[in-house]
C-alpha positions in Angstrom: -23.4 -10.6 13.5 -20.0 -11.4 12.2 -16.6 -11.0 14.6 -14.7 -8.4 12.1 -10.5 -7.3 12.8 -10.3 -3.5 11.9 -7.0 -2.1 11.1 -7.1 1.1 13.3 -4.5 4.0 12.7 -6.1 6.3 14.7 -7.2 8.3 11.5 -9.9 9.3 10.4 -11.1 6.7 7.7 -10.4 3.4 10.3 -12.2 4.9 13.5 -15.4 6.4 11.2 -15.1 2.7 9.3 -15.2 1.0 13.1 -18.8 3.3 13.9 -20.0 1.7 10.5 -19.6 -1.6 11.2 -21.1 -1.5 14.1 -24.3 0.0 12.9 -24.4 -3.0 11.0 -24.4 -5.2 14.4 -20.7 -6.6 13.2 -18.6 -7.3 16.7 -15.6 -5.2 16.1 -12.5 -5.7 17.4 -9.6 -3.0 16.8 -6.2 -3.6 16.3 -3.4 -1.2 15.9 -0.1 -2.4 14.1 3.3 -2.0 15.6 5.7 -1.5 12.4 8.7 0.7 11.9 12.0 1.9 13.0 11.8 3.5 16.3 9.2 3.1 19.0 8.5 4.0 22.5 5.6 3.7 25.0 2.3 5.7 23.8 -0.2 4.5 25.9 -1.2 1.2 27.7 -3.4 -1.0 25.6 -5.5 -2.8 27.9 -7.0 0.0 29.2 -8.7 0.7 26.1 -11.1 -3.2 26.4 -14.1 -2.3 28.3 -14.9 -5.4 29.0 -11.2 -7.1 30.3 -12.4 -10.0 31.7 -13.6 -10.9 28.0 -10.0 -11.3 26.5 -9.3 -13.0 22.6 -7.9 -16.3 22.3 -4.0 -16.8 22.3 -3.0 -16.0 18.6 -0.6 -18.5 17.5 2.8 -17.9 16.5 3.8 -17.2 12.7 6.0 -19.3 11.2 9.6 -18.5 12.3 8.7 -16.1 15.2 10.7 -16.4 18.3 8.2 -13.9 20.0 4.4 -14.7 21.4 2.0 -14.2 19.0 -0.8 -13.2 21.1 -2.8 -9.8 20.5 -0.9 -8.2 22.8 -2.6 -6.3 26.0 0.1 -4.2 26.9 0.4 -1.2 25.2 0.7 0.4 21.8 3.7 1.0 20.8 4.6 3.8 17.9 6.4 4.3 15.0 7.4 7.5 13.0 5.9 8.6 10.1 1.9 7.0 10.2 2.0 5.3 13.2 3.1 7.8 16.2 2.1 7.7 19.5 -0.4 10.5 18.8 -1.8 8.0 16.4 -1.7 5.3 18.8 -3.6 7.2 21.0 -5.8 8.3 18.7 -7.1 4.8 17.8 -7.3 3.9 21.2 -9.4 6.8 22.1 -11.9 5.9 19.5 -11.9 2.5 20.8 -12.6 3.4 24.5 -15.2 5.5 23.0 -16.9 3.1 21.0 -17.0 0.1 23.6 -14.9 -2.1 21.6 -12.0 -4.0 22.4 -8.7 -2.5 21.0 -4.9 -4.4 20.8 -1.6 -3.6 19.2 0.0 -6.3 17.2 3.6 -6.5 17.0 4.6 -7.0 13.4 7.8 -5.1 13.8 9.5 -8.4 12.3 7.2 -8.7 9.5 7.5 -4.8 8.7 11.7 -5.5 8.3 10.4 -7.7 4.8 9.1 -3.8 4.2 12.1 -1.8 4.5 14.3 -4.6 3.0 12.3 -4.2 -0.3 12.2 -0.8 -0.1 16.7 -0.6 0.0 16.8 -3.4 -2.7 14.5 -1.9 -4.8 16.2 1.6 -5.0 19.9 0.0 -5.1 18.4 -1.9 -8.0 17.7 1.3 -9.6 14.3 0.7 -9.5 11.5 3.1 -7.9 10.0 0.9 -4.8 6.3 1.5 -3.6 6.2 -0.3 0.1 2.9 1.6 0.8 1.1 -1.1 -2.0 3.8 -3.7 -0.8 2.1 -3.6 3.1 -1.6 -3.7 2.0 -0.4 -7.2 0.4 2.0 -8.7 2.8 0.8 -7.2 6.1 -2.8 -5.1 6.7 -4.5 -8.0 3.5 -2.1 -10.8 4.5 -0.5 -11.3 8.3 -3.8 -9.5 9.2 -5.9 -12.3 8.1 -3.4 -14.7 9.8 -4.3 -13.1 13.1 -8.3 -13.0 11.8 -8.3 -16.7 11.3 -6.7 -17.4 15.1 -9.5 -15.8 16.8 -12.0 -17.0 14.7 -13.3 -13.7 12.8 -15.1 -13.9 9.5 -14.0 -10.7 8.2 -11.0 -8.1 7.9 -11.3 -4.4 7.5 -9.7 -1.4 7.0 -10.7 2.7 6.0 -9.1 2.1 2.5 -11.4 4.0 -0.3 -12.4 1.2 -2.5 -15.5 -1.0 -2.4 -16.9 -4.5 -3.0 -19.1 -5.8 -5.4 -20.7 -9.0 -5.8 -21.6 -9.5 -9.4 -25.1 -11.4 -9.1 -25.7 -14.7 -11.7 -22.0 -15.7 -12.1 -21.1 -18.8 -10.1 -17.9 -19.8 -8.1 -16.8 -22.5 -6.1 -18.4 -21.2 -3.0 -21.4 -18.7 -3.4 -23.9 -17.3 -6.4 -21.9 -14.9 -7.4 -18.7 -13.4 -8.1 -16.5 -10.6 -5.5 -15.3 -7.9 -7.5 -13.0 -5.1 -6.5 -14.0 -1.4 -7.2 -12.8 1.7 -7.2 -14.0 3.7 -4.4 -17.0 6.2 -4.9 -14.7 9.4 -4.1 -12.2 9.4 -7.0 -10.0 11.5 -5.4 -9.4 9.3 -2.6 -9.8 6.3 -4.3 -6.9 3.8 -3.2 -8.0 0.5 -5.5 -4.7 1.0 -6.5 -3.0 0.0 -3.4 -4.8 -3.3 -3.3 -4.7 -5.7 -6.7 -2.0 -7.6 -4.7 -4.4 -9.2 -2.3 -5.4 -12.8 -3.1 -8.6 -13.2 -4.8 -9.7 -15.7 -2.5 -10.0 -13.6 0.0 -12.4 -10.6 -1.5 -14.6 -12.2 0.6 -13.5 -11.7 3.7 -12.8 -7.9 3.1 -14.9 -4.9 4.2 -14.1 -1.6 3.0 -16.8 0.4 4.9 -16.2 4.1 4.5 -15.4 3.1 0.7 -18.8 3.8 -0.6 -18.5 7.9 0.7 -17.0 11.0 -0.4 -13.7 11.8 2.7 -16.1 15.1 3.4 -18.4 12.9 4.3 -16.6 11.0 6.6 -15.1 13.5 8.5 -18.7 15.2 8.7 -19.6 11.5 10.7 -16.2 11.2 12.2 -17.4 15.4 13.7 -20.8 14.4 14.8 -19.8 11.3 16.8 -17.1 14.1 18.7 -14.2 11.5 17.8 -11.5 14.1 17.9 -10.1 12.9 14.5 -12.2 15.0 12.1 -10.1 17.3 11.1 -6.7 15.0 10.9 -4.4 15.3 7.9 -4.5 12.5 6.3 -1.0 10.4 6.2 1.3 11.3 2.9 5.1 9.7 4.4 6.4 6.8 3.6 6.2 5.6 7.3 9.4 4.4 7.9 11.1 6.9 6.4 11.0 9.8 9.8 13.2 12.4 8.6 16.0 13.3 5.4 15.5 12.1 1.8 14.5 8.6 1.1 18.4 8.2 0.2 20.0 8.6 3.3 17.4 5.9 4.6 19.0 3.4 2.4 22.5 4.4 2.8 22.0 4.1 6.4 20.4 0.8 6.2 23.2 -1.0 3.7 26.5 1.5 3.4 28.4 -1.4 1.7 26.2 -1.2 -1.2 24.9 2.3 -1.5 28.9 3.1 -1.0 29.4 1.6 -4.6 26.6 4.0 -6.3 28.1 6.8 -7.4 28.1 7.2 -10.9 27.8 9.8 -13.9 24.9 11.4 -15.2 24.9 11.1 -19.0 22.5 12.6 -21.8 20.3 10.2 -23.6 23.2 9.8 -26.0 25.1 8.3 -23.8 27.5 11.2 -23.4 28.7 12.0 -19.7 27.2 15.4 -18.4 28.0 15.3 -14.6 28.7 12.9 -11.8 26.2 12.2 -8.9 27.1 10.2 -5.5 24.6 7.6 -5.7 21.9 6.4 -8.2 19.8 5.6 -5.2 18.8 9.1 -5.1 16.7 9.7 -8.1 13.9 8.2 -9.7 12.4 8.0 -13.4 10.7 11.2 -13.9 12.4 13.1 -11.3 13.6 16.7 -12.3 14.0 18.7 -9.3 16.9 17.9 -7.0 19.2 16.8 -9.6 21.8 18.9 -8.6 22.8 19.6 -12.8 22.2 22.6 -14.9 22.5 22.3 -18.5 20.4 24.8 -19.5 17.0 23.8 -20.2 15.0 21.4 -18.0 16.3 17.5 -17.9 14.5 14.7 -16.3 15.7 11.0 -14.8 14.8 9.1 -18.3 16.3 5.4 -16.9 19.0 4.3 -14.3 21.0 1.7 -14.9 22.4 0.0 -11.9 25.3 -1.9 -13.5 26.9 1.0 -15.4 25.4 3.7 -12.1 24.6 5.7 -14.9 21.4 8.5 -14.6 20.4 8.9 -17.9 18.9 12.5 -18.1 16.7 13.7 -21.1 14.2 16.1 -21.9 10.2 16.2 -21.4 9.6 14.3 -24.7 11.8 11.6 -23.9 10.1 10.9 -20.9 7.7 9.2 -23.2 6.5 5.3 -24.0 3.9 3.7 -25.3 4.9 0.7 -24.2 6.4 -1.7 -21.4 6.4 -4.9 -19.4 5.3 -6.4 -15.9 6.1 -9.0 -13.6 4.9 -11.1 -10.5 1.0 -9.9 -11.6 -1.6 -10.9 -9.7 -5.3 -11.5 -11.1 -8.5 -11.1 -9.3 -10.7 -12.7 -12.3 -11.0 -16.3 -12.7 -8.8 -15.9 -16.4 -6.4 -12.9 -17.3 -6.7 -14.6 -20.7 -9.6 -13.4 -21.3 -9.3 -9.8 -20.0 -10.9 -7.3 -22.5 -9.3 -6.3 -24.9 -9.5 -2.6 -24.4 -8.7 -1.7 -20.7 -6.8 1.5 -18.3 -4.0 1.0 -16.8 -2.7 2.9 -14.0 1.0 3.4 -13.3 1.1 5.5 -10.3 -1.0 5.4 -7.3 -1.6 9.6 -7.3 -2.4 8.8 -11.5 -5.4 7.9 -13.2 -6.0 4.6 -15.5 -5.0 5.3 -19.1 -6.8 2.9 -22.1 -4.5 0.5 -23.6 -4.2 -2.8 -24.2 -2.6 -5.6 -22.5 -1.0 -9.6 -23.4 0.0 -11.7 -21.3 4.1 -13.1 -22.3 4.5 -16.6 -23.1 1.0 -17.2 -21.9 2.6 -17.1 -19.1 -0.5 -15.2 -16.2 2.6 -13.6 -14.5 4.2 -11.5 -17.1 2.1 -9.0 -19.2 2.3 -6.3 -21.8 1.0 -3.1 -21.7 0.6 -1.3 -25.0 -0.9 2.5 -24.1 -2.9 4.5 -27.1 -0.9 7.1 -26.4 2.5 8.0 -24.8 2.8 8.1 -21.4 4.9 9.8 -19.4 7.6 8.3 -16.6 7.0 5.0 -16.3 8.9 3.8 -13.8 10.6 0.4 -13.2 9.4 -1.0 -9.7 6.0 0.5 -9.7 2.6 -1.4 -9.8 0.7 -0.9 -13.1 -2.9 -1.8 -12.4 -5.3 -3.0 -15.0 -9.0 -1.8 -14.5 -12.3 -2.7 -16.2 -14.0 0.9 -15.8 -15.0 0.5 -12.1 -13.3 -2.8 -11.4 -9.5 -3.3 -10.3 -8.7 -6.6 -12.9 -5.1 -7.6 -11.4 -1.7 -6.0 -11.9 1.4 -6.5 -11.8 4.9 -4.4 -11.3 6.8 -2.7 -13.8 10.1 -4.4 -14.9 10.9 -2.6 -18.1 
């Protein structure tokens, strides 16, 4: 039996994955993470250990932290968006329900690298995707941080993706080789969200409900009378409670977004309109624009340093081709990645064949090089490079 951190939401997915794991006799201990802007009292924490006199081990402090790092046992705190206090309650319920001990971990600090990529990246005039950016940084990275304190082999979450272990190949440290797969309900599949994680530590992930179809899982989540069957599953950028993603970043730096408004101009180069801040749109958006010019336009590019919006039609929407940076590889050689592979460049899209070469040999820069045109490929979003089944690295869009 393995000690195994669960990322809990109080969803669906993370309290049918913690009945999962422990039919496979895994010792499960729930965690639910404190992130966002605003937060009050949702319910006291320690009520949910059913066995209190067995706490965890002091978790030491992360670098820089002024705060204790300890799994807190006082009580869950929420956030807007995917972590409210109904959802803190939620995943406390199923806790208390399923005997297992259950603590909120205060990453509110962590979460502000979140939200501060998220402003930069739209002042850049770039389209930001924190969702991806926190399975990296926080539930596949501080997570493991707070695994490693108490001594637990393994960190999971309800994400729909699976691991394989490719039999006869050999690394450093078993007989065979952890791969990262799509999950088996392609409509929830979320492989997407995860090429960012370090490869070393495919290991140490369990993905338990990603081997099932979602009707599935709310079928088990309905028999074990959890309460979170029929819960809608979270769509919101978290952080983001109420307005346009916009005002969020004008709120959060008015100096900068202050110096955004621009002109909207034709892909010509021509001025067609002014706007009041570039931050506003994104590449492929063509609702909201607040233009008419008689037939429909969409966002084709923004450029930050002229706060121009260039606007074009459907067709111009179009490339075959592009580059990323800051990729990250979960095979042993991105050299020697296949020649003909999908590529996925949104996380609600589907992998597209083309080819990609890395730049200057360099493994952090690639090419992508579609066999056919595709549509809205926007700067600041992951592209993710697949092998059928298997997620083969990424990296993010940067032109």
């Amino acid at each position: 039996m393995s000690r195994v951190v669960l990322a809990m939401s109080g969803g669906v997915d993370s309290s049918v994955a913690a009945h999962l794991l422990l039919e496979e006799g895994h010792e499960v201990i729930g965690v639910f993470m404190r992130h966002g802007e605003e937060s009050s009292q949702a319910c006291r924490v320690e009520s949910a250990n059913p066995n209190p006199e067995k706490s965890l081990p002091i978790i030491k402090d992360h670098p820089g932290s002024q705060k204790s790092g300890r799994l807190r046992q006082q009580r869950a705190d929420h956030k807007q968006g995917c972590c409210t206090a109904s959802d803190a309650a939620d995943a406390r319920r199923v806790a208390l329900n399923m005997k297992i001990p259950f603590y909120a971990l205060d990453l509110q600090s962590d979460f502000q690298r979140i939200v501060d990529y998220f402003v930069d990246d739209y002042l850049a005039g770039r389209t930001p995707n924190p969702c991806v950016k926190c399975n990296h940084w926080i539930k596949f990275g501080r997570l493991f941080d707070y695994a490693d304190d108490i001594g637990a082999e393994f960190v999971a979450t309800g994400h729909y993706a699976r691991k394989h272990i490719a039999k006869g190949q050999s690394t450093s440290d078993h007989n065979g080789e952890y791969q990262l797969l799509r999950g088996f309900d392609s409509d929830k599949d979320q492989s997407y969200a995860l090429f960012g994680i370090q490869k070393d530590r495919l290991s140490r992930m369990l993905l338990p409900v990603g081997g099932f179809e979602k009707p599935k899982i709310r079928q088990i989540a309905e028999s074990l009378s959890l309460g979170v069957a029929g819960k809608r599953d979270s769509q919101e950028i978290c952080f983001v409670t109420q307005g346009h993603h916009s005002d969020f970043v004008r709120a959060k730096d008015p100096k900068r977004a202050g110096e955004t408004a621009g002109h909207f101009v034709d892909t010509s180069g021509k001025i067609v309109g002014e706007h009041q801040g570039y931050e506003a749109f994104t590449v492929g958006q063509r609702k909201g624009l607040g233009i008419a010019l008689g037939e429909p336009v969409f966002v084709t590019r923004i450029i930050p340093e002229t706060k121009q919006v260039v606007l074009g039609n459907k067709q111009s929407l179009a490339r075959k081709t592009f580059e990323a940076d800051e990729a990250n590889w979960l095979v042993d050689d991105p050299d020697k990645i296949p020649e003909e592979v999908g590529i996925q460049i949104r996380y609600n899209g589907e992998p597209k064949p083309g080819r990609i070469t890395l730049i200057d040999q360099d493994p952090t820069r690639f090419r992508v090089d579609f066999e056919h045109p595709e549509l809205a490929v926007a700067p600041g979003q992951a592209a993710v490079v697949y092998d059928g089944q298997r997620v083969l690295g990424g990296g993010w869009i940067c032109s």
